[in-house]
N, C-alpha and C positions, 0 to 999 in steps of 0.2 A: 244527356247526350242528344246529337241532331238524327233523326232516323226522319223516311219517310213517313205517309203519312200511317197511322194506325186504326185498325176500327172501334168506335169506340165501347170499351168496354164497359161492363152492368154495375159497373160503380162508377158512371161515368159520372164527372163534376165539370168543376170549374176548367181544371189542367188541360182536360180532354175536348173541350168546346173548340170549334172554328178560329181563328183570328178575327174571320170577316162580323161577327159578332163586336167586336171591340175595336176594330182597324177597318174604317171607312174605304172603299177604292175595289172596283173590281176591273179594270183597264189592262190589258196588260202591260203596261209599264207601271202600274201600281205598286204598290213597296209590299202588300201585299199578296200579288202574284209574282215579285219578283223573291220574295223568300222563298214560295215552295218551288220557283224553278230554281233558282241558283243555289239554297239551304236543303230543301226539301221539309222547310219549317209550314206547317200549315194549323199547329194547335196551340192553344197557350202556354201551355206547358211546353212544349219545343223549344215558343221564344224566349218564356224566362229561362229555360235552363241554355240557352246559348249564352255562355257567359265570356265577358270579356276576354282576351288573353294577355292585358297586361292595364293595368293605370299611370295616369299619371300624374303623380302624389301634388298635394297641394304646394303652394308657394301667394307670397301677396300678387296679387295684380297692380302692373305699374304701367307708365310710358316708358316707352325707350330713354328719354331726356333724363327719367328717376334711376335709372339702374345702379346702383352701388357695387364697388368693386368687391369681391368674396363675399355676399350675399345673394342667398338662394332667390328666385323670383320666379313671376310668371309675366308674360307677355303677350298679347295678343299682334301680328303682325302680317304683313303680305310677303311672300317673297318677291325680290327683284329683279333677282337673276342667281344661276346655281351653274359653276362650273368644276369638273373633275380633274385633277392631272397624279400622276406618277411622282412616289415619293423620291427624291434622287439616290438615297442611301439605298432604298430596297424598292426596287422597281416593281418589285411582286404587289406589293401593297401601294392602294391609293388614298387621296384626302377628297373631299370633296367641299365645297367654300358655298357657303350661301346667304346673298344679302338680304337682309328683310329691310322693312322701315314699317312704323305707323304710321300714317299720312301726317306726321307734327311736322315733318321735315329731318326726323331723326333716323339713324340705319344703327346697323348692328352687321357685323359678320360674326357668322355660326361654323366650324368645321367640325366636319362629321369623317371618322377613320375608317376608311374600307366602306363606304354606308353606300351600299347598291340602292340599297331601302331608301335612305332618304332620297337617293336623286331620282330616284321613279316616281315615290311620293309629293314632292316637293317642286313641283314646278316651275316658273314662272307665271306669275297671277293668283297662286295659291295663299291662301290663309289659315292660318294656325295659329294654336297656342301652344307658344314653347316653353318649357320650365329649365333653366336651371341656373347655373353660378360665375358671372362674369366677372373677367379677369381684365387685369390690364397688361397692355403688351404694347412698346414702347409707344408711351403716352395715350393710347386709346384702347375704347373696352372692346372687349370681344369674348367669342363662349368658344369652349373646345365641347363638343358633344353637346347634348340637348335632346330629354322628354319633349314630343311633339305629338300633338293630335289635330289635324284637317279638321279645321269647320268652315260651315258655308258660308257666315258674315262674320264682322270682328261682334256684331250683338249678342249673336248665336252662344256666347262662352257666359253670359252674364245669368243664365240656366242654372249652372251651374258656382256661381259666387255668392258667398254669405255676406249679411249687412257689413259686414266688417271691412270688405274686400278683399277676403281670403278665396282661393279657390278650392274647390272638393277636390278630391281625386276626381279625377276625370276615366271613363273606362273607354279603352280601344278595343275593338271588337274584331273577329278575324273576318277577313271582304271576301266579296267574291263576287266577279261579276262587278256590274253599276250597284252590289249595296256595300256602298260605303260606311264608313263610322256616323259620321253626320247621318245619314239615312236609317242606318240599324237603331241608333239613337233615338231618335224620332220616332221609332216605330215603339220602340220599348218601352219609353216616357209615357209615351201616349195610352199602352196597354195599360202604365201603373197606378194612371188615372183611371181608366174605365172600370178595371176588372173591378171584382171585392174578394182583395186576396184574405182581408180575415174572415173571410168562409171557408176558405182549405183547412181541412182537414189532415191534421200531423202524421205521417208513418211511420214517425218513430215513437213509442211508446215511453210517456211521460215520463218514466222514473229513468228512463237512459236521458232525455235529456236534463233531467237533472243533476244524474250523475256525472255528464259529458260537459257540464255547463255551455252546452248548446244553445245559442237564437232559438227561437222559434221560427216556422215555416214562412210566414206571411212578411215578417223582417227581414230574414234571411236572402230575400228576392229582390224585396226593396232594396237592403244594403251592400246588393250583390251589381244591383244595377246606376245604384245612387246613390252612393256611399258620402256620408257627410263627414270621415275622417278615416285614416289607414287602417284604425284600429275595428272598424264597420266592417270593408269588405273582408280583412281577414278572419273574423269569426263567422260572418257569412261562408268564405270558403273551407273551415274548417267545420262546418256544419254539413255541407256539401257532401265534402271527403266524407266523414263518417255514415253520413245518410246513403252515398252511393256502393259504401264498405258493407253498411247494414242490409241495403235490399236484396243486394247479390247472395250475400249470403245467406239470407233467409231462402232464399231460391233454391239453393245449393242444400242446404240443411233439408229443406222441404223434398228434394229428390232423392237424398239421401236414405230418410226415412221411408218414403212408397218405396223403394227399393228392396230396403231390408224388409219391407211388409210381405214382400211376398213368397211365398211356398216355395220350397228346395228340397231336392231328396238330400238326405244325412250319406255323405259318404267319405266315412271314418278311414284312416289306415287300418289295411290288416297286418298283421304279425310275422306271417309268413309270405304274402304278396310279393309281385312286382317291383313296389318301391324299394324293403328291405331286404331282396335281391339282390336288385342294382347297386344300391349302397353298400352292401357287402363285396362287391366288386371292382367297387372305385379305385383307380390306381394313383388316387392324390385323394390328400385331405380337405376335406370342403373348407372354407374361409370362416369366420365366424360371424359374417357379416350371414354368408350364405346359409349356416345354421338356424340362427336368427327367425329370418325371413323364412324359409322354411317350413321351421315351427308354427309361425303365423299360419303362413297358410295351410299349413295339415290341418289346425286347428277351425278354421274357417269353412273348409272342404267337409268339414264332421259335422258343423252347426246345421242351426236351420234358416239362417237366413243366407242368402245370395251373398259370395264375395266378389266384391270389385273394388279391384286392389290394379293400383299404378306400380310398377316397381323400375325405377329407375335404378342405371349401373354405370357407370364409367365405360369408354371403350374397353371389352376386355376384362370384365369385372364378374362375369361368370351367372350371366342372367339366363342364358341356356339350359346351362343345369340345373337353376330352382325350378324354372319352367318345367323341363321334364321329369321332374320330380313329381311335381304337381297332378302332370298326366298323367302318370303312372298312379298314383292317387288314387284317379279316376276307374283308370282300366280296372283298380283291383275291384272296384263296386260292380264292377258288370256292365259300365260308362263309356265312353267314347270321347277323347280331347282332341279338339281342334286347332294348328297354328296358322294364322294367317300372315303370310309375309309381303311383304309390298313388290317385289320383284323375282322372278322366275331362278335367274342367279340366287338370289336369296333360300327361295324355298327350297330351288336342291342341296345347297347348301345343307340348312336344317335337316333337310332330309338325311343327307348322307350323314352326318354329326351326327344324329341320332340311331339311324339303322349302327354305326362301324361303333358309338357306346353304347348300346344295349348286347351287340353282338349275338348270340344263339338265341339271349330273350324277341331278338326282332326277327326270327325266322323259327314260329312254330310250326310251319307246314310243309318245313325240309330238314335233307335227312341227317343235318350237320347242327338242327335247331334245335330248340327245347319246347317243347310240345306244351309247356302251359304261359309259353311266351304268348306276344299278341303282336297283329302283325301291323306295319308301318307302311302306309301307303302318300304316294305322292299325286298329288292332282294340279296341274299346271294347263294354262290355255295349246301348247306348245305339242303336246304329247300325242303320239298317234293312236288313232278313234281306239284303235284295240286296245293298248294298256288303258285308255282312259274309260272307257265298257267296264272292263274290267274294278277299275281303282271304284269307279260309280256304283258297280255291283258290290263289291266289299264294304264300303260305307252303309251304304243302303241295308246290309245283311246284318252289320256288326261286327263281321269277320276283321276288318280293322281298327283296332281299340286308337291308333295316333293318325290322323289325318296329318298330311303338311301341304298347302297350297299356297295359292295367289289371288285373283280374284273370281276363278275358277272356284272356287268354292264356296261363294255363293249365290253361282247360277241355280236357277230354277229347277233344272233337274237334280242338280244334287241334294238327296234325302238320307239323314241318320237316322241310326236305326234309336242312338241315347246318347244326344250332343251333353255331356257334364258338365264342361270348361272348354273355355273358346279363349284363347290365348292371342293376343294381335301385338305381332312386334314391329318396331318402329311405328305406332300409334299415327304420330305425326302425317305419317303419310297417307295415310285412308280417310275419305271422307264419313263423318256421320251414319250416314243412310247405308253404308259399304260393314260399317262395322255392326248398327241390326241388325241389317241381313244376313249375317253369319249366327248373332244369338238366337235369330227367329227361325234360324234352322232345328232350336231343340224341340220348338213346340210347347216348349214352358221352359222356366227361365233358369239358365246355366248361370255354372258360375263364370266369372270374367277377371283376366289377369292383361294388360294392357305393359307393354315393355318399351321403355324408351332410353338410347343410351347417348342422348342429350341434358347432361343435368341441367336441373329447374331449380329457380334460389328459389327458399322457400314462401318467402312472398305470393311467388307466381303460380308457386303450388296450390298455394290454398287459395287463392281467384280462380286461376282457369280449373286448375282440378279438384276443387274442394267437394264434388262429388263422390270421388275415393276415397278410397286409407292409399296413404304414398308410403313405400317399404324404399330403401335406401342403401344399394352397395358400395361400398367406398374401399375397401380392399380391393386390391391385386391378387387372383389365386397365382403360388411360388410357380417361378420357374419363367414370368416373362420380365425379359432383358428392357433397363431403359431406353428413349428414343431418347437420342442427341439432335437437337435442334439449332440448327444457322442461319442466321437472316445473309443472301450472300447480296450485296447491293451492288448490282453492274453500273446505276449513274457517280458513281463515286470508287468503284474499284475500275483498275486497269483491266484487258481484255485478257490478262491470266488469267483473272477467276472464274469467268467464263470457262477457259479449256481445261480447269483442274476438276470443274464440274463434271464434265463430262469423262477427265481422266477416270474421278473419283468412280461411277459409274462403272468403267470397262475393269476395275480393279474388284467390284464388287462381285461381277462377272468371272472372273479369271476364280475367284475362289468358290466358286459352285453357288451361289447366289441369285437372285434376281432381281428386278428393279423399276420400282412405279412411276412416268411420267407424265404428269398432271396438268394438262392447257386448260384456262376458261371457255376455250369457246372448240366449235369443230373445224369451222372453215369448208370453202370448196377448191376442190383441186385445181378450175379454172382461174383462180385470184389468189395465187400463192404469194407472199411479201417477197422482192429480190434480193433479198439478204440472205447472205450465208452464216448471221451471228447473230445473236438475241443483240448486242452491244454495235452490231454494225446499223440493226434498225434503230436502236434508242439513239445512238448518232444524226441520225436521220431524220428522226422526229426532232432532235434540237434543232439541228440549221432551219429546221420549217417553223420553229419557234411555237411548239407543243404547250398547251399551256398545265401543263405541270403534273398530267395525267401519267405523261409518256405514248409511248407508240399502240397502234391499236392491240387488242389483246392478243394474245400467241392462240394458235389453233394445233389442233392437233393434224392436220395435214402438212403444216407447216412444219413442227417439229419433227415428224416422220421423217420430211426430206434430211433436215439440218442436221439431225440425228447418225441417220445412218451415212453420213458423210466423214462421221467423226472418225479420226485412226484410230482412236481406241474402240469405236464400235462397229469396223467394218465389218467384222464379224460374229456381230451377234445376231441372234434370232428375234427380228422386234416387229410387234404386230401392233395394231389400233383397236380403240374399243370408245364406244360412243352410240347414242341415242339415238342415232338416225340409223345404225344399221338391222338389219332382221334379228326377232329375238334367238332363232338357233343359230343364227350366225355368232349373236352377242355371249348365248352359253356355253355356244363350242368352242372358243376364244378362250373366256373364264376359265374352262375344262382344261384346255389346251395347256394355259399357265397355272393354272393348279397344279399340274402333271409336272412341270419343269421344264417343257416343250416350247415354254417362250423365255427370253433373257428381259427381254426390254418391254412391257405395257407402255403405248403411249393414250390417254385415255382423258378423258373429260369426269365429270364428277359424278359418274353412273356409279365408282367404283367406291362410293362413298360409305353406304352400310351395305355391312355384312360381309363383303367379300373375305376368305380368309387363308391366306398364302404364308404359312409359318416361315417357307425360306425366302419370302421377299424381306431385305433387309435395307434397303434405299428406297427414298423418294425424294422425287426433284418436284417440287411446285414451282410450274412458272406465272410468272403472275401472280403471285399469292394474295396482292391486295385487293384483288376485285372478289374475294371471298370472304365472308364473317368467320369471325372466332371460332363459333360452333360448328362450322362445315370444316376450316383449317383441323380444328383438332381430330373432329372425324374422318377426313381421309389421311389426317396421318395415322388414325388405330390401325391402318390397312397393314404396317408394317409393326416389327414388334413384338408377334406373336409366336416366334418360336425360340430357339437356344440360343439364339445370333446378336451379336452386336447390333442395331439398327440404328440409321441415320436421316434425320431430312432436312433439307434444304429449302430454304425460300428462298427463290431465285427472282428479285424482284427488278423491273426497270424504272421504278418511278425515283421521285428528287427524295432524301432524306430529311423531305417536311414533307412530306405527302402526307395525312392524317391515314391512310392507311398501315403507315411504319408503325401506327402507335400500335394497332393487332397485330402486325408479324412480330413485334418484339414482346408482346402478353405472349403468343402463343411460344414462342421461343425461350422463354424463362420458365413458364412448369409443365408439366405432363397432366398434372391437378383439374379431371374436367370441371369438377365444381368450382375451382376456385376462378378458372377462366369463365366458367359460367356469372360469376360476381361479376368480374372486369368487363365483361359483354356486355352486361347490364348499364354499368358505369360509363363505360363509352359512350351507348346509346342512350344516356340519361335517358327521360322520362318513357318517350317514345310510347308505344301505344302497347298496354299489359297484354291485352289478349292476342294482340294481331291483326292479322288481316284474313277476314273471313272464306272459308274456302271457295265462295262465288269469285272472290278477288274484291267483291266492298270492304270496307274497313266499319267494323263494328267493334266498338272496345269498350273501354274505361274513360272518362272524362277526366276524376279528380284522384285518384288513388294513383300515388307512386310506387314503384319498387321498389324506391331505393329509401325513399320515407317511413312507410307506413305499415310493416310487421305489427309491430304494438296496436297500430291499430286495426287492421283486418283479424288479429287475433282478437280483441276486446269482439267486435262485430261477429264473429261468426261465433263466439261466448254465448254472447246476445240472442243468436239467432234460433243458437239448439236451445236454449231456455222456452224462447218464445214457439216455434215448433213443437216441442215437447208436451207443450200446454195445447195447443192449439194448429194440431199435423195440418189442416185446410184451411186456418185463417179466417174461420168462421166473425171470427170477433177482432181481425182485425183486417176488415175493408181494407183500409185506403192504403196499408200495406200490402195488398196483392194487387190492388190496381196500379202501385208504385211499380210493384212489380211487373206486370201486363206493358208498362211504358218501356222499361228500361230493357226485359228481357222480349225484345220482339224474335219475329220468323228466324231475321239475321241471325244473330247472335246464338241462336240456338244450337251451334256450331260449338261453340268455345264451351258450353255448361255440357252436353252429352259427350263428351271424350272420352268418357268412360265406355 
């Protein structure tokens, strides 16, 4: 992977050396200062592992005048000219035509389909080596598509060709800036000469590559950068993969173990406690997924080492109540559990959830309570100084066994008296440093239960969270109604469907009801759109010849007006809710329609987790394509949740090839969050495993896909607890922790601490 630069660490070698060592030039327009400005490449190891992003497989090298019809080739040529036009059948799509010639006197046209890329790349005066298969079209040759790589002279390719006049695979590198392919090249060639790659040192341990039938390290670079047939770079890239499968993992295995190394008080269930109270009081049967999980963690809560445990659940899957199961756990030891929630809405939420099912157990200090209850306090930034003295003073005492907060909890004054379990729901959303500082409230180390009701393929689980045990709800607890799902398309239906939407709405209303409506954006009340119809602005955007987006996004100022214009909604109660306004405005609001006090929410994507409205039984998403799968499925869990039929609608204005259709019709075929979790994946093919780091840089994975490599991230992290096992600090295997010191930089330390 490209990170800046690193310090180098006490097994420093070859990897970790300068460039300027082995890469002459210190100017700044040097190829060496223009890596670490444009790359941020400054080590050896950076540059070899910047690895190509695609080749271009060999073929012979010919002139233009040798070309043979239906034979693969390669060519070296200049372009002469490159012009683009509009296919006539589908004007959406374009061709783009490009003459080359050798200087023999011979040309060749090239067309390239939709190729932005080539016409940006491919100049006029530019030279390349193009590979592929010429055809003939009435009476002369010509190529439909073509492998191409920019070099600087037609000599410059002859690097790369064997006595034979075959050419190698050729590797394209991704640019940036003035370093071009030819440029990176150059730099790269140049390193493979200098350096003495067979002095590296392997991190992976002998006997996995023999069982992997893995390259070796020192080949692997060579044939990664200079591959003398297809079959080269790809065991070099699958050397890669595994090596970058094995580090992490070992990384991951290594925190796993100092984890559980350390010291935990034992707090067993009791018999007659709190927990098996509550359970005797439950007016539904747990699920047996929630059974299950559970038992885990009673079981973990008894031991001696630390639990830190993920527990994903579907929207609605009943992660709540393991949770305060869990707590209660806690409480009966004479402990204190923590929940931390990402949003004020949220945490009274929990709160209230929690105080209305414990019922007399969550008021042992009144006169309707039960005196060996424990009592449940909320702490929010929002609260006035007096209750929060107060909630401060009960924590502090002990006198509250269940904390529920926000990021109020942990502020610097907030002190427990016996933090047990620190519970953090929607993970996702709290950074690293946010989630210590709630465990480092115990003073020694609680246990930790981490909740997310985004499913993770399993893949993903075991990279980004292979630091946990991941526990898995996939049951529905009885009694919640399916959502029905509509893609309603306004660029291809008439402007009925439009008004039946909103019919549907005041009908939903008329029966005691309520109803979510969902814009991307906020909007300001001084730049409202002049349309009175979602279909009168997509109109709008066609005659202006939109190109295939549709109109700008709906706002929720907008819809407010449109809204309450409607006849079927002239009189309904409908309020706004959004990110910009004050948070006791934002929970009096929430309050308000929890209560039944509001008909219509028109609202932005605040109302995404948590909120939970059992009589809202509609939602209208406008715009639905400017959101991912994962966020669609989660603010439809918002509706759903109690005895009612529920319904929701994608209300889209885009063209029915919008590549966004392809998610509103995943999320409209199942309710399945894991399985729209696969299809998410699938869409977004490779894309980057871990993400994008909470600063906003992108720290990830280089060579490991999701959608590839289970088999192998399992083999790897096999690997990793073996080696661990033997060897918890890697005393005796160097160059496998300085592998690691490379890959697992400051960055990244984001995606491994999740837990």
């Amino acid at each position: 992977m490209t990170t800046a630069a690193q310090p180098v660490s006490a097994f420093a070698g070859l990897l970790d050396q300068p460039l300027t060592r082995y890469i002459p030039g210190n100017s700044p327009t040097s190829t060496v200062k223009l890596l670490e400005k444009d790359l941020g490449v400054t080590t050896v190891g950076e540059l070899l592992d910047y690895a190509p992003r695609r080749y271009i497989r060999r073929g012979h090298l010919q002139l233009l005048g040798d070309l043979v019809a239906g034979e693969r080739t390669s060519f070296v040529a200049r372009v002469e000219s490159s012009s683009t036009r509009r296919m006539q059948r589908d004007p959406r799509r374009s061709l783009t035509d490009v003459i080359v010639s050798d200087g023999t006197g011979a040309s060749l046209k090239i067309t390239f389909f939709n190729a932005y890329t080539a016409q940006k790349e491919l100049p006029v005066g530019t030279h390349a080596l193009f590979t592929g298969k010429p055809e003939l079209y009435r009476g002369n040759l010509s190529m439909t598509g073509a492998d191409y790589a920019v070099v600087d002279t037609p000599d410059s390719v002859t690097d790369f060709t064997s006595q034979s006049g075959e050419v190698y695979p050729i590797p394209v590198y991704p640019e940036s800036g003035k370093l071009t392919t030819p440029r990176i090249t150059r730099a790269v060639q140049q390193l493979l000469l200098t350096a003495d790659l067979d002095s590296l040192t392997d991190p992976i341990p002998q006997n996995i590559l023999e069982r992997e039938k893995l390259v070796g390290l020192a080949q692997a670079y060579r044939d990664l950068h200079r591959p003398e047939s297809v079959d080269a770079f790809q065991k070099a890239q699958e050397r890669f993969r595994y090596q970058e499968a094995f580090v992490l993992q070992t990384e991951l295995a290594r925190r796993r173990y100092q984890h559980a190394s350390q010291p935990v008080e034992e707090r067993p269930a009791r018999a007659d406690g709190l927990l098996s109270r509550y359970d005797a009081a439950l007016p539904f049967t747990l699920t047996d997924g929630q059974r299950t999980v559970g038992e885990q963690i009673q079981a973990e809560l008894a031991g001696t080492a630390p639990m830190n445990r993920l527990l994903q659940g579907d929207v609605g899957s009943g992660k709540t109540v393991v949770a305060l199961r869990a707590m209660l756990q806690i409480v009966d030891t004479g402990g204190q559990a923590a929940m931390l929630a990402p949003t004020e809405v949220l945490a009274q939420q929990h709160y209230d959830k929690i105080v209305a099912s414990l019922g007399p157990l969550a008021r042992p200090d009144q006169l309707d309570g039960d005196p060996d209850g424990t009592k449940v306090v909320l702490l929010t930034g929002s609260l006035p100084i007096a209750a929060k003295r107060a909630a401060l003073l009960d924590i502090a005492s002990g006198a509250a066994g269940i904390v529920v907060g926000t990021h109020a909890l942990i502020q610097e004054k907030v002190q427990f008296a016996d933090l047990g379990l620190a519970v953090v729901d929607e993970q996702h959303r709290f950074g690293v440093e946010q989630r210590d500082a709630l465990r480092d409230k115990a003073g020694h180390t609680p246990h930790t239960l981490v909740m997310t009701a985004t499913p993770i393929p399993r893949t993903v689980a075991m990279t980004v969270f292979g630091d946990l045990d991941v526990s898995t709800l996939r049951e529905l607890p009885g009694g919640r109604r399916p959502i029905h799902t509509h893609v309603v398309g306004l660029a291809e239906h008439g402007p009925s469907w439009e008004r039946r939407v909103w019919a549907l709405a005041g009908e939903h209303i008329s029966r005691g009801r309520q109803v979510y409506v969902v814009a991307p954006k906020i909007g300001d009340d001084a730049a409202l759109p002049p349309f009175d119809s979602l279909r009168d602005s997509l109109l709008a955007a066609q005659e202006q010849g939109d190109d295939g987006d549709g109109p700008e996004p709906a706002t929720v100022q907008w819809l407010e007006r449109l809204i309450s214009a409607q006849p079927e909604l002239r009189d309904a109660r409908i309020a706004v809710l959004h990110g910009r306004q004050d948070p006791l405005v934002k929970t009096e609001t929430m309050n308000r329609f929890a209560a039944g006090e509001i008909d219509v929410l028109i609202s932005t994507t605040v109302i995404e987790v948590g909120v939970d409205v059992a009589n809202a039984s509609l939602m209208i998403m406008v715009d639905p394509e400017r959101f991912g799968i994962s966020q669609l499925h989660q603010l439809r869990g918002r509706i759903g949740r109690g005895e009612h039929e529920s319904t929701c609608l994608l209300v889209t204005r885009s063209r029915p090839d919008h590549p966004g259709r392809e998610r509103l019709a995943a999320v409209a075929s199942t309710t399945d969050g894991f399985e729209l979790a696969e299809v998410d994946l699938k869409l977004r093919r490779e894309g980057n495993i871990l993400g994008a780091s909470q600063s906003g840089r992108k720290s990830g994975l280089r060579w490991i896909s999701a959608l590839r490599d289970e088999a192998l991230v399992t083999r790897a992290r096999e690997d990793a607890e073996v080696v661990i096992s033997e060897d918890p600090q890697l005393a005796q295997h160097t160059e496998l922790l300085a592998a690691i010191g490379r890959v697992v930089d400051e960055n990244s330390q984001a995606f491994l601490e999740r837990g």
